[in-house]
N, C-alpha and C positions, 0 to 999 in steps of 0.2 A: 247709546254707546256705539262708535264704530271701532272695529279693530282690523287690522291688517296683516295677513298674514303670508307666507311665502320662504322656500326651501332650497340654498344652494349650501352643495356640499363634495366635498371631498377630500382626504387624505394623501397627503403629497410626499414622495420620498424622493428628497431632491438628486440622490447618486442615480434612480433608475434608468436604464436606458429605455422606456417606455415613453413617448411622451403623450402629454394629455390636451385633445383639441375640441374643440366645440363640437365635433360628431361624438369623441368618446363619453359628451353630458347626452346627446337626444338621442343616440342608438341604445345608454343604459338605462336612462331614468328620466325621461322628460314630459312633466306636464304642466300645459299651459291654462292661466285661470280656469277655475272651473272644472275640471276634465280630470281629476285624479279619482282614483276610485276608493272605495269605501273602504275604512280601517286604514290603521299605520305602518306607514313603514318605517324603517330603522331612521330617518332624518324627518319624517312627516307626523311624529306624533302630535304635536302642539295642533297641525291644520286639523286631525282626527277628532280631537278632543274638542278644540273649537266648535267645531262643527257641530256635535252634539248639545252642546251649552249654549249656540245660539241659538237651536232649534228650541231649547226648551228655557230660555230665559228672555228671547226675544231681540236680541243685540244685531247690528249688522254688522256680516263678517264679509270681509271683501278677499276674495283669495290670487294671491297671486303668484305666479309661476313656481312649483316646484321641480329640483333636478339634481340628480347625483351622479359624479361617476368613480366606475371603480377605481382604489388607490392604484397613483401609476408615476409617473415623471413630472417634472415641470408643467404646470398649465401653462397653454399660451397666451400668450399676454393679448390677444384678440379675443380671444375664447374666452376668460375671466371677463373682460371690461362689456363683450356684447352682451354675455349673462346677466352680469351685475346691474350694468343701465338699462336692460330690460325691466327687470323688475324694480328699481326705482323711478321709471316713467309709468308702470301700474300702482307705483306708491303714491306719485304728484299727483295720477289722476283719482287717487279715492279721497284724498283730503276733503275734507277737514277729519281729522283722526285721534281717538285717545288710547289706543294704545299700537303697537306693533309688533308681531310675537312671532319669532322665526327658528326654524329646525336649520342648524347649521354644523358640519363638523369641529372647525375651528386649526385644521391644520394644512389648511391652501394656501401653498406658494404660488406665483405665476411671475414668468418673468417679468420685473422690474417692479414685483410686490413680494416683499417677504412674508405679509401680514395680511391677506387677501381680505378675510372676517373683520380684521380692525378697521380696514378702509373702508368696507362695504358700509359697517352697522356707524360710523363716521359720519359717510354721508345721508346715511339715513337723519340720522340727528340732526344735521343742517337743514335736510329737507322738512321735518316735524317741527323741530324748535323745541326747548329745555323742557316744558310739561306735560309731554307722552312720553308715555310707558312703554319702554325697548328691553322687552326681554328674548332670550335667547337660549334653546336647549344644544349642549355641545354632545361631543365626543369626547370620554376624559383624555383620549390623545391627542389632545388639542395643545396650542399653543398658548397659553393664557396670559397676552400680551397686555401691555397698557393702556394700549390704544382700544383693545377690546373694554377693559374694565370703566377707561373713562365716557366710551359713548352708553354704554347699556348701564340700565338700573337693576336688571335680576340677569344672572349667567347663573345657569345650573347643570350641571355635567350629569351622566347618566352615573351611577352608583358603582355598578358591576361590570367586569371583565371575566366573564363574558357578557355582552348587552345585552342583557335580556331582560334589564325594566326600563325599555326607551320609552314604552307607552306611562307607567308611574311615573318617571320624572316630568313627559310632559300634561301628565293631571297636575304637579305639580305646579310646575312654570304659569299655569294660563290661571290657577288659581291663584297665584301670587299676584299677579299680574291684575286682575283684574279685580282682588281685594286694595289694589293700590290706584287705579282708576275709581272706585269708589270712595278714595280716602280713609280705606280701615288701616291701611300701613302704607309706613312710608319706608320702602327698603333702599337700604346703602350698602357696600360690598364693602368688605375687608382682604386684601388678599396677601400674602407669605409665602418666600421664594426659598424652596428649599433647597437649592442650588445643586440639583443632583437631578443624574438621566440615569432610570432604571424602570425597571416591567414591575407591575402589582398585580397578577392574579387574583382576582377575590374567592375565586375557588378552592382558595388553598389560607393556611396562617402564613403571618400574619393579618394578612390583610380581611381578611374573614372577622375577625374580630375588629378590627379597625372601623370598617366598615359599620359593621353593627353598631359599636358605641356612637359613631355621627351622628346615626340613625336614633336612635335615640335623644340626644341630645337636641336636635330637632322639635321647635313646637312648646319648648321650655325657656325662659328667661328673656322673651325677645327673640331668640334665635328660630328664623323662617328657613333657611338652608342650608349646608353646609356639602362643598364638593372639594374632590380633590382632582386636578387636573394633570394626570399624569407625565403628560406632553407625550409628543411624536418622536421616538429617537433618530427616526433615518432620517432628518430633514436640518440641515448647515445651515439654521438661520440664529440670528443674535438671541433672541428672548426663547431659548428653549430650557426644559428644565419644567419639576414636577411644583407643584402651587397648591396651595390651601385656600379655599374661597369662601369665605362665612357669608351671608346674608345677613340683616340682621334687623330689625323694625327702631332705624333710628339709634343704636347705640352702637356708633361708630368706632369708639374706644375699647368697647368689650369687644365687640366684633373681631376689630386688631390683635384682642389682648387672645382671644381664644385662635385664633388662623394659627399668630405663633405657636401658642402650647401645643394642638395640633401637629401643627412643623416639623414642631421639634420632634417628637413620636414618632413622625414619617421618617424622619432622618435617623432617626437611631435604628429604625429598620433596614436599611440599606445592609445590600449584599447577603439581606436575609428572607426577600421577595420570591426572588424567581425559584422555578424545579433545578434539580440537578440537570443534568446535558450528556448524554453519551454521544459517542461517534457512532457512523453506521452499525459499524460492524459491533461494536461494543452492547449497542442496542436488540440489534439482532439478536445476539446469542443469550441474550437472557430472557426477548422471549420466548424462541426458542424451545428452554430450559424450565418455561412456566408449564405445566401440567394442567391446568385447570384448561374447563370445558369450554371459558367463553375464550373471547380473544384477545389478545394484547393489542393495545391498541400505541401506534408511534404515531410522536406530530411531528413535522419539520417543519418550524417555525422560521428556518432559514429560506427557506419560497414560499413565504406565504402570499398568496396578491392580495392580499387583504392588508399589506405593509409594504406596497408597493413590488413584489418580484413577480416574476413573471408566471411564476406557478406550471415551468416546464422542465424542470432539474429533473434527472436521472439518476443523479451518485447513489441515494438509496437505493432504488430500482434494479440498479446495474447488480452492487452488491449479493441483494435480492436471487439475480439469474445467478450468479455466479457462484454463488453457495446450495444453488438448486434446491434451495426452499420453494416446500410442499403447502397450499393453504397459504395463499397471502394476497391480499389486494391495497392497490391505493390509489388513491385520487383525490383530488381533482389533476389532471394533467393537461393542460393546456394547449393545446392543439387542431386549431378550426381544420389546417391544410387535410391531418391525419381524419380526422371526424370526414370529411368531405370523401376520402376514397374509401373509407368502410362502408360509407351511405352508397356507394356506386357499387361498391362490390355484391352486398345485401346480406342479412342477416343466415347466418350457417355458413357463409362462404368461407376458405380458407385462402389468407393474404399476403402476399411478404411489403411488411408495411416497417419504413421507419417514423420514429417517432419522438417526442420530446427531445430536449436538447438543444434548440432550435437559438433561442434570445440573445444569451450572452457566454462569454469565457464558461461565467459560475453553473451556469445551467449543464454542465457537463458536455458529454457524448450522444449523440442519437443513439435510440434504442434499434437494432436491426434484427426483426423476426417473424417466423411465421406465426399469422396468429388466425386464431376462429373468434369469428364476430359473431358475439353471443346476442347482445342487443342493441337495439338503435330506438332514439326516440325521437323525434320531433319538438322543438320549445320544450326541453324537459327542467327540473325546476328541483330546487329543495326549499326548506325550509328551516327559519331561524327564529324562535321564540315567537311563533306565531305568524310569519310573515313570510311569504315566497320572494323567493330566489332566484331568478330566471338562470336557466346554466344555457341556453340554444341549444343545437343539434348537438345528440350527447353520442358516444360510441360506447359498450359495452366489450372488451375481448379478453381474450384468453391466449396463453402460450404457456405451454410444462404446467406447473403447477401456480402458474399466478394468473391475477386479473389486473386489468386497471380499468378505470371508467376513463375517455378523452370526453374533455368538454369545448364548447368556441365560445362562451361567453367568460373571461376570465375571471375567478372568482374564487374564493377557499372554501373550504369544505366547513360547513357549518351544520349540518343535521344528517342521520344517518341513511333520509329518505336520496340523499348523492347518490348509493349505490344500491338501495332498494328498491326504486325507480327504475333502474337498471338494470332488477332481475341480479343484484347481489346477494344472497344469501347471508350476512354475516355471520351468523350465528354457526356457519360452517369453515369458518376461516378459521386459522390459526394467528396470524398477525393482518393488522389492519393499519398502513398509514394516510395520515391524514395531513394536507399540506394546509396549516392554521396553526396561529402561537397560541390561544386559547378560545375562540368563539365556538368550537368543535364539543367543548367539552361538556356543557350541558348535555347536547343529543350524544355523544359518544360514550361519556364516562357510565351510565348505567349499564350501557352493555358490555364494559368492558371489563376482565378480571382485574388490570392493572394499565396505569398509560405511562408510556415511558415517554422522554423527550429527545429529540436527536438536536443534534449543531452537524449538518451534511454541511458545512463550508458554504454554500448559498449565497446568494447574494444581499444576505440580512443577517449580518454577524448577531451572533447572541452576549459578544463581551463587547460593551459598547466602547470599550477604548480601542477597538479593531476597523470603529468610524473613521475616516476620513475626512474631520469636522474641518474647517479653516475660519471658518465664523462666528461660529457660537462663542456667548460672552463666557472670558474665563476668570475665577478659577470657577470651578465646576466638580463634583464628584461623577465618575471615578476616575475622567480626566485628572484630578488635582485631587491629593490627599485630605486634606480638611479648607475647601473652601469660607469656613464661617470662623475662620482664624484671627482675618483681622478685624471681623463684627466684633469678636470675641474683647478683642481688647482696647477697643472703645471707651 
């Protein structure tokens, strides 16, 4: 048995003013055949697991380029096609092949590709021919387009929001995958457009439940998978919207018959997913108002750069000074220039440093203050379900009664070692924010008494009808009231 493996990835928010170029893949994540190092990362689970299964079953695995970069703007239409025919000139030359099994996001635009993953795993299929096994582990904010489901034979999305069973799903993927090179299954996909753009926390009901019942259902009656594909909302392309993806060993009909049922569950959830949303200030004051020992913890999912912003907003921040709250930090804040003159000035020194603000309209006002640079790190890092983080040269400071951590690797805050790393204390704050819509929550929620959510105006509306779509196919919820109206009366 030979199998093929290799990892391009990223999440594309097509309003960003960030854009994304062939440096922004090899300055974040770039490794070529061979040369990735041991255990997974958030898009290389499948190469990790491979890798141990052909150690110990004997199969040859040919590995080929993995690389991700962080969600940002448009990829550029060079940048997409040198990656791509990269790695399918290491797919021509490992032929002859039976299967190919790849870590992909599934929400890459690049100019004059809506559908980056469709085209990719497209031509992969031309390149193999109709009886290799093309499986692929997503991101449930993926796009879960046609063109995806017609080249691949298994798509399986990770479960949770927050990711944090990317390495389970891909035990999964490579087992399915390679029970179907063996001829124990033959799997076929079903999939169901539930014509609706909304956020599913599984952290939270309903989707906690939802979840669970898949899972189970799983592994019973035929049924090898079942995902749900959330989509990407900040991206204006045709085929967005959340989807029901069944696997199923050969029973195409049930398969179908189950995605709908599914669907339809998903859809009657709507508007009943997401957390409530306060504004700054609203947020503030009730934590505030919280008494308990540990600390409140706020996300603003409106900068997250984990959803393409720029991860340099102030509005909270500002508020923050201005209410001259005692006990508060947050980060990640985004600013290599700011990291750079606290690294000159040196740790203890006192600075009059502006900061944040920097990107766009939405990202506010610079911050302008004096501040004491508590600490500085070198390549400092956090950690998300197991896996580092790289954040670059990190700054640590202080001004009145707040902190913030500056990072120059742009990125969200995803485990609480951000600012422990850092010489933060948590556990002595009183409010803690964190720029993520929910990857945070795992590593934050145990230590927090209560998480509250902000909508800071950002540049990642939290009411998706505040998109600026022009392309996406309509009707759509909550674009359009009952999109499944004239399904209905069929």
């Amino acid at each position: 048995m030979r199998v093929f493996t290799a990892a391009l990835a990223t999440e594309i928010n097509t309003f960003s003013p960030i854009p994304t170029d062939l440096a922004s893949f090899k300055e974040n994540f770039y490794f070529p055949p061979g040369t990735h190092p041991q255990g997974a990362r958030l898009f290389t689970a499948p190469l990790a697991v491979l890798r141990r299964r052909a150690a110990a079953e004997g199969f040859a695995l040919i590995e080929g380029t993995c690389t991700f970069a962080e969600p940002a703007g448009m990829v550029a239409r060079e940048a997409y096609e040198t990656l791509r025919d990269e790695i399918l000139g290491q797919l021509r030359a490992a032929l002859p092949l039976d299967a190919v099994i790849l870590g992909l996001h599934g929400a890459m635009v690049a100019h004059g590709y809506d559908d980056c993953e469709g085209d990719f795993l497209a031509r992969i299929r031309a390149i193999v021919g109709p009886k290799v096994v093309i499986g692929a582990e997503l991101d449930p904010h993926c796009h879960m387009t046609r063109a995806k489901l017609a080249a691949a034979d298994i798509l399986i999305c990770f479960k949770e929001f927050p990711h944090t069973d990317f390495l389970e799903r891909g035990e999964e993927l490579v087992e399915l995958c390679l029970r179907a090179v063996r001829g124990e299954i033959r799997p076929v996909m079903s999939a169901h457009d539930c014509r609706m753009i909304a956020s599913f926390p599984t952290s939270r009901q309903p989707m906690r439940s939802f979840v669970d019942k898949i899972m189970r259902l799983e592994g019973r009656d035929g049924i090898l998978s079942i995902s749900v594909a959330h989509c990407f909302p900040y991206a204006d392309v045709p085929e967005i919207g959340a989807k029901v993806v069944v696997v199923t060993d050969d029973r195409k009909a049930a398969g179908d018959r189950l995605a709908r049922e599914l669907g339809a569950e998903l859809w009657a959830m709507r508007g009943k997913t997401t957390p409530d949303y306060d504004g700054p200030d609203g947020a503030i004051t009730r934590a505030l108002a919280n008494n308990k020992p540990q600390p409140v913890v706020l996300a603003d999912p409106s900068d997250n750069p984990g959803g393409g912003a720029p991860g340099d907003s102030t509005v909270i921040l500002r508020r923050l000074i201005e209410r001259r709250v005692e006990g508060a930090v947050i980060g990640p804040i985004w600013d290599p220039v700011a990291v750079r003159f606290c690294f000159g000035a040196g740790e203890g020194a006192r600075l009059q440093l502006r900061f944040g603000g920097k990107t766009a309209p939405a990202s506010g006002q610079p911050i302008d203050a004096e501040v004491v640079i508590e600490k500085l790190v070198r390549r400092a890092h956090q950690t998300f379900a197991g896996a580092r983080v790289e954040l670059g040269d990190c700054a640590a400071i202080r001004f009145g009664g707040i902190r913030a951590v500056l990072i120059s690797n742009r990125t969200q805050a995803l485990g609480p070692d951000l600012f422990t790393n850092l010489g933060v204390d948590l556990s002595a704050q009183r409010i803690v924010v964190v720029k993520s819509t929910n990857h945070f929550y795992a590593g934050f929620a145990p230590l927090a008494s209560e998480v509250l959510y902000v909508d800071s105006d950002g540049p990642i509306p939290r009411d998706m009808r505040r998109v600026p779509y022009r392309r996406v196919r309509r009707p759509i919820w909550p674009l359009d009231d009952d999109p499944h109206r004239e399904e209905a009366a069929q």
